[in-house]
N, C-alpha and C positions, 0 to 999 in steps of 0.2 A: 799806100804801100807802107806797112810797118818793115819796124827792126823781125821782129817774126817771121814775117814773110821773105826775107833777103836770107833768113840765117836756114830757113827750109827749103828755098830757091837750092842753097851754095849745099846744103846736106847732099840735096840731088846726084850734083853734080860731082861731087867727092866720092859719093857711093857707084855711082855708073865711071868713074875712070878709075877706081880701085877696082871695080868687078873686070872691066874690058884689060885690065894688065892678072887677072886670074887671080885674087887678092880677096878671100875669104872676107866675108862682111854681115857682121852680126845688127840690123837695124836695128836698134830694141824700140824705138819712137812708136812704132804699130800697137806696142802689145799694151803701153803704157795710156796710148792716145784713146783705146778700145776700153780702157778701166772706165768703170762706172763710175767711180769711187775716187776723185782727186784725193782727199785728204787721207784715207788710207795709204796714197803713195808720194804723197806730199806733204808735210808739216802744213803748210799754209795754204792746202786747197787751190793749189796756181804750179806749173810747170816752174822749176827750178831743183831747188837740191830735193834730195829724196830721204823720206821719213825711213824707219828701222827696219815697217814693213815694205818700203818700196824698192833700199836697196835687197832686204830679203829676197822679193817678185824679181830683181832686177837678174840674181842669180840663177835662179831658176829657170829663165830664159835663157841663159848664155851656156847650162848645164846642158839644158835640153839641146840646143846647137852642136853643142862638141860631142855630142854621144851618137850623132845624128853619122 
């Protein structure tokens, strides 16, 4: 069991008791986990902080959300 695993366990669970109190919730994990392409949205090709174009993508998604 990694640290990974505990910190995507506890997401779960943050995300389903913000939704069951009606509490708007924008995953983005999905959209970024689906890229082909780490290092387009990571400096260093590994999950952590995000390159220029991943906070770019990161927008784009949260844009897409609120128009919705």
């Amino acid at each position: 069991h990694t640290n990974l695993n505990a910190v995507i366990t506890l997401k779960d669970e943050i995300i389903f008791k913000l939704q069951s109190v009606n509490v708007d919730v924008i995953d983005l994990s999905e959209f970024f986990e689906n890229s082909n392409n780490l290092k387009e949205n990571y400096p260093l090709g590994y999950i952590g902080h995000f390159s220029k174009i991943g906070y770019k993508n990161l927008a784009k998604v949260i844009e897409k959300k609120l128009k919705k």
